[in-house]
N, C-alpha and C positions, 0 to 999 in steps of 0.2 A: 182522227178518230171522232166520231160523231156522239153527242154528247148520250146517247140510248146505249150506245156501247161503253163511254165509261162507267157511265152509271151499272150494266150489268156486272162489267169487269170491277170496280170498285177500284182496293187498293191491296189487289194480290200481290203484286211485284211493288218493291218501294227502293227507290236506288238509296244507298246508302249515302251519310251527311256529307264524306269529304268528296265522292262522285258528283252530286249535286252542285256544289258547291265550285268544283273545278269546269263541272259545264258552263254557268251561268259564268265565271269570271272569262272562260275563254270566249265569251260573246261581248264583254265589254273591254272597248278601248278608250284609252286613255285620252279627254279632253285635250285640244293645242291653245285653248284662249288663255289670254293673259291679262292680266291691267296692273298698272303701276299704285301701290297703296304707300304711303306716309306712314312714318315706323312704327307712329303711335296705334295703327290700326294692324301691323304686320304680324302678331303673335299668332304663333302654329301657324302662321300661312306656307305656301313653296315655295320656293326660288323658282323661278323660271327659265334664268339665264345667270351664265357665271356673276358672282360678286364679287367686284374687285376693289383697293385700296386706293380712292382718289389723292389722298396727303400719307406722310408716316405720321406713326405714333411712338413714341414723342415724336412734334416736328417742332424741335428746339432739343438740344442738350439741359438737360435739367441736374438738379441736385437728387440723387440717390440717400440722402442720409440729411439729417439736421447737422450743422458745425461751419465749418470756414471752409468757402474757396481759395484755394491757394495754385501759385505754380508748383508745379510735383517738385525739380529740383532745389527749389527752397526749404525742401524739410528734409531730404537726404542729411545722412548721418542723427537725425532728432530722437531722443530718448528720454526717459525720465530723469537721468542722470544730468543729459546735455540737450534740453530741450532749444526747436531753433525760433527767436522770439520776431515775431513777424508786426509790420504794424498795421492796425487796422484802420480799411479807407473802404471808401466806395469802389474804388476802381481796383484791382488786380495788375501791377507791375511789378518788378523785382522788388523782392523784400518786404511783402505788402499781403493781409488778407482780406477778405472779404464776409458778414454774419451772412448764413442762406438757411436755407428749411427746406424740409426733403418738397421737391414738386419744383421748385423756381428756378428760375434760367440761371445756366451756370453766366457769370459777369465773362467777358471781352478778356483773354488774356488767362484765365484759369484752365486748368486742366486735368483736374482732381480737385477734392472734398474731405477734410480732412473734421471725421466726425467728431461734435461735441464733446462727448466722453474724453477725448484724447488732445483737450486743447483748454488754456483757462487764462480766460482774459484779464486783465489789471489796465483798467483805464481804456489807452488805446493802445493797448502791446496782448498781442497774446500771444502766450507759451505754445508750441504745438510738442507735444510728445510720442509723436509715432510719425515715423516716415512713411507716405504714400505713394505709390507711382501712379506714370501719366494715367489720366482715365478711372482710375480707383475713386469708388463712391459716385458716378457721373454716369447717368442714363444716356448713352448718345441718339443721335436721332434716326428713329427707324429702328430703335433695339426692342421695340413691339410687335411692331406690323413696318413691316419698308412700301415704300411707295408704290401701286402698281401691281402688290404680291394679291394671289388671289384668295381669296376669304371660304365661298361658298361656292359649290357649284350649282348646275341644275338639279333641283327633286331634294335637297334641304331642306328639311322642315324648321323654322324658327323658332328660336329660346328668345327670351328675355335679355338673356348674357348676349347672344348673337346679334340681337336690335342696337344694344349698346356700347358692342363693338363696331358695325355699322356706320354708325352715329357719329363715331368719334373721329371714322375715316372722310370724315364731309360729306354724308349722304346724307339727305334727308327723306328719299322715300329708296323704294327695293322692287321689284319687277315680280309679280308672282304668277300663278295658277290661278284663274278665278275658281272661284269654289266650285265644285260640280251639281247640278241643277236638276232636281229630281222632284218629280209630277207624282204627288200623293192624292188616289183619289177611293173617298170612303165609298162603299156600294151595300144597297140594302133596302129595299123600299118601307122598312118596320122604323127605318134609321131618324131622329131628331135632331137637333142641337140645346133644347133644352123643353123643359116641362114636357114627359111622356104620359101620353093618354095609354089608356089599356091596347098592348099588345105593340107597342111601342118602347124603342131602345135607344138610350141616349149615347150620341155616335164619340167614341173616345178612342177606338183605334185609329182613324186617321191623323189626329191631333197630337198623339203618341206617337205615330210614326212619324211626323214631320218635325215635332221637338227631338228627336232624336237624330232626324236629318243633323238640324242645326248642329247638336252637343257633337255629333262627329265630320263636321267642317263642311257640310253641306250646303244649300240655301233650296228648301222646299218651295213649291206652291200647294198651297193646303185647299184643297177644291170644295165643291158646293156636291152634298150626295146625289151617287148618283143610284138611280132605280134597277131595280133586278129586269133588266130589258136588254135584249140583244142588242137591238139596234142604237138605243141609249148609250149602253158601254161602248161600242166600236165607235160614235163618235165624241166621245171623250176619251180614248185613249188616242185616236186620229190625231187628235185635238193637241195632245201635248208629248206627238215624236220628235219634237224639236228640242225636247230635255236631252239630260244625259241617260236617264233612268224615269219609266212610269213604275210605280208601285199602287197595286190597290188591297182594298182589306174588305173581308168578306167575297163570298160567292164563290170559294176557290172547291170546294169536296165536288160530290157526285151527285148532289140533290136536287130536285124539282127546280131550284131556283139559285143554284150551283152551276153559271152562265159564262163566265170570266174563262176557263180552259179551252170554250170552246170557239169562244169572239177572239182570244189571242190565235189558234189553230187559225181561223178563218182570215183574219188580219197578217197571223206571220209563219210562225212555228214553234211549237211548244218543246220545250229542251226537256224537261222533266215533269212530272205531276204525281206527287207523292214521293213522299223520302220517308226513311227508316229513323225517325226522331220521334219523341213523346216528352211534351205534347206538341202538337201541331204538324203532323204527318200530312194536311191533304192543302200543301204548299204545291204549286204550279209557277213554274221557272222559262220565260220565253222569249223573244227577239220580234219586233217585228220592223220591218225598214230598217233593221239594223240599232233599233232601240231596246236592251234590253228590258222586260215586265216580268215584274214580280207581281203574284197571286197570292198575298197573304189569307190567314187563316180568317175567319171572322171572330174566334173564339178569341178572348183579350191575352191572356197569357202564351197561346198559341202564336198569336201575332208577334208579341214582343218576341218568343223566343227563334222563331223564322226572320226576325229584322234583325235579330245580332248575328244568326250563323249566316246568311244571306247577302241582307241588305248593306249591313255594314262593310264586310268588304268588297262590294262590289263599287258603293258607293268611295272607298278607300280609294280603290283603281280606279275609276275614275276621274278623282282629280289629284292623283299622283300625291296621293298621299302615305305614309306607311303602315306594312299592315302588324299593327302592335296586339298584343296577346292581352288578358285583363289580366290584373293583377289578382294574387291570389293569398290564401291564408289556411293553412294545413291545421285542422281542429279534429278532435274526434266526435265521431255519430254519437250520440244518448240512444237512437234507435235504428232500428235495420231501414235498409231502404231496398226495393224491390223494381226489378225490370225486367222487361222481357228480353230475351235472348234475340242479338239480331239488330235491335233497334237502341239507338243513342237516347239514353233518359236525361233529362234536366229536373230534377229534385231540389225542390225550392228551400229553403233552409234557414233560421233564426241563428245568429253566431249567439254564442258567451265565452267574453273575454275575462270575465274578472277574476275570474280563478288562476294556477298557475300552469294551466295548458287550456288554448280554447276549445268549448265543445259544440257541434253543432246538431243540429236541433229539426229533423226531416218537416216539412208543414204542410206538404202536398208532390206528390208525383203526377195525378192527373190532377183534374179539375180545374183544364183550361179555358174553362168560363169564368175562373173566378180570379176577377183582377187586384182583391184589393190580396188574395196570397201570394202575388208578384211583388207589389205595391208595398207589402207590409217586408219581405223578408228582407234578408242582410244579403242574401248572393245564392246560387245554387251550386250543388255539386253532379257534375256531368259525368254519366255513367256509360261505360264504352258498349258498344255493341258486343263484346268478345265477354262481357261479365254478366254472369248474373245476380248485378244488385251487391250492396256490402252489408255485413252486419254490423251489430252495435257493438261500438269499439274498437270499430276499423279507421282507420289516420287518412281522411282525404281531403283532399283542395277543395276550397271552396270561391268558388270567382265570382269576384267582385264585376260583374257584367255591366253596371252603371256606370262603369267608368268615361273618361271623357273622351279622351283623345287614347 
């Protein structure tokens, strides 16, 4: 479609957020690169390839309990009545115990553990009063992890706990998913980086979007603005098909200088342009060489809310990561919030917790130019296309969209 024609067409028809969204994923595949990282750098990264146990854990039989190593048939028949009185050496032979503490290698010749509580030394004799069998109180080896046994497979995201089991298996690095690699580029000739003369705008969505590349396991390159120029944008999206994902911000609606739908058309093929979301409806979603681009909003709040329903999981998929939900907090409205029928609202919203149920606190449904009412709330409440809007005193989620991973 030629940009005269969207422009007349505008934004009659707007595909709906989970349609949009399952277009744009079903154009991205999943990266196959890999690199081997050192555990101390491995947190949330992917496994790549199964992980398996090079030694067990324990690889030694150890003490289970604090008390004496004994042979088990040396305390057969022991009770408090008829404790059997063993004597204490370094070594473990007949008639003989050993002092240990839960962790240390059970001694040459032991074969059970016969806990502190139930044993009470005099010099070098100690009482034992409770009879143990073979193995009682005694970690054998491999009663963790056995040698060989497989840990992780591929597409594992890693814990902390999972680096440290790892670790203990003789690894010292893990095979993963390099991050997925995604070309953010801000567009706008009004656009600065800092000190704005009259009729100039200091550029913050593109730096927004690539810090949030980062926070959801990305590795951006954060570009140099580029100009509301045709030929300008095609060769800087040219530029960086060798990403996993271009993303740019601004130029995406139907305007004079609204140029991005139509240099994506020209370079590939536009999957969507406008979705049934507020704020930020005039999102354009495309492919070209096989590179999925994203058209974000120019407006700041639009942008962000296009980068979480979008970019985030696209960016997910492609570096096999998983696609986690934000976490959320059920509080009631102080005030109504209003939407249009049809279209998915994001209602930005102030939590208070300090009472004994939290309440939330509507702060803006449009006015997605203004970033600092993103900036400033606690989370928003997302309102279905099937509703119209909740009143005050109705119990909804409010997600915590900041989230990390």
């Amino acid at each position: 479609m030629s940009n005269e024609s969207r422009r007349s067409a505008g934004f009659k028809d707007r595909t709906p957020v989970a349609a949009a969204r399952e277009a744009l994923l079903a154009a991205v595949t999943p990266h196959e690169r890999t690199e081997r990282v050192p555990l101390r750098d491995a947190d949330e990264r992917v496994v790549a390839s199964t992980v398996t146990a090079d030694r067990p854990v324990p690889h030694y039989r150890r003490a289970a309990m604090d008390g004496y190593a004994v042979r088990a048939e040396d305390t057969f028949g022991a009770s408090r009545r008829s404790p059997a009185n063993l004597r204490v050496d370094e070594a473990v032979t007949a008639g003989t115990a050993t002092r240990v503490h839960t962790g240390s290698e059970l001694p040459e010749g032991a074969d059970a553990v016969v806990m502190v509580e139930e044993a009470d030394r005099t010099g070098d004799t100690v009482a034992v009063f409770d009879a143990v069998a073979g193995g009682e109180n005694v970690a054998p080896v491999g009663e963790d992890v056995a040698k060989g046994q497989t840990l992780y497979e591929a597409g594992h995201r890693l814990r902390p706990s999972d680096l440290g089991l790892v670790k203990s298996v003789g690894r010292d690095a893990v095979e993963v998913y390099e991050r997925p690699r995604v070309s953010v580029l801000p567009t706008g000739e009004e656009l600065v980086q800092d000190d704005p003369g009259p009729g100039e705008v200091v550029e913050t969505n593109g730096q927004t979007v690539a810090q949030y590349v980062a926070r959801w396991g990305g590795e951006a390159s954060y570009r140099e603005v580029v100009t509301d120029d045709a030929d300008a944008l095609r060769a800087a999206i040219s530029a960086d098909l060798d990403h996993d994902l271009v993303v740019t911000t601004g130029g995406s609606s139907v305007g004079e200088r609204d140029l991005l739908p139509e240099v994506v058309d020209d370079l590939g093929e536009v999957l969507v342009h406008g979705v049934a979301l507020k704020p930020g409806h005039p999102v354009a979603l495309g492919v070209v060489e096989g590179t999925p681009v994203l058209a974000l909003p120019g407006y700041p709040v639009a942008c962000i809310v296009n980068a979480v329903q979008f970019l985030r999981p696209a960016l997910r998929r492609a570096g096999h990561l998983p696609q986690t939900a934000p976490p959320t907090t059920e509080a009631e409205l102080t005030r109504k919030i209003a939407s249009e029928p049809g279209t998915r609202t994001f209602a930005r919203v102030e939590l208070d917790d300090e009472g004994d149920e939290p309440t939330a606190t509507p702060t803006r449904t449009g006015g997605a130019g203004v970033l600092s009412s993103v900036a400033l709330a606690d989370g928003w409440v997302v309102v279905p296309e099937s509703v119209e809007g909740y009143d005050a005193g109705a119990i909804v989620a409010v997600e915590h969209w900041e989230w990390s991973q």
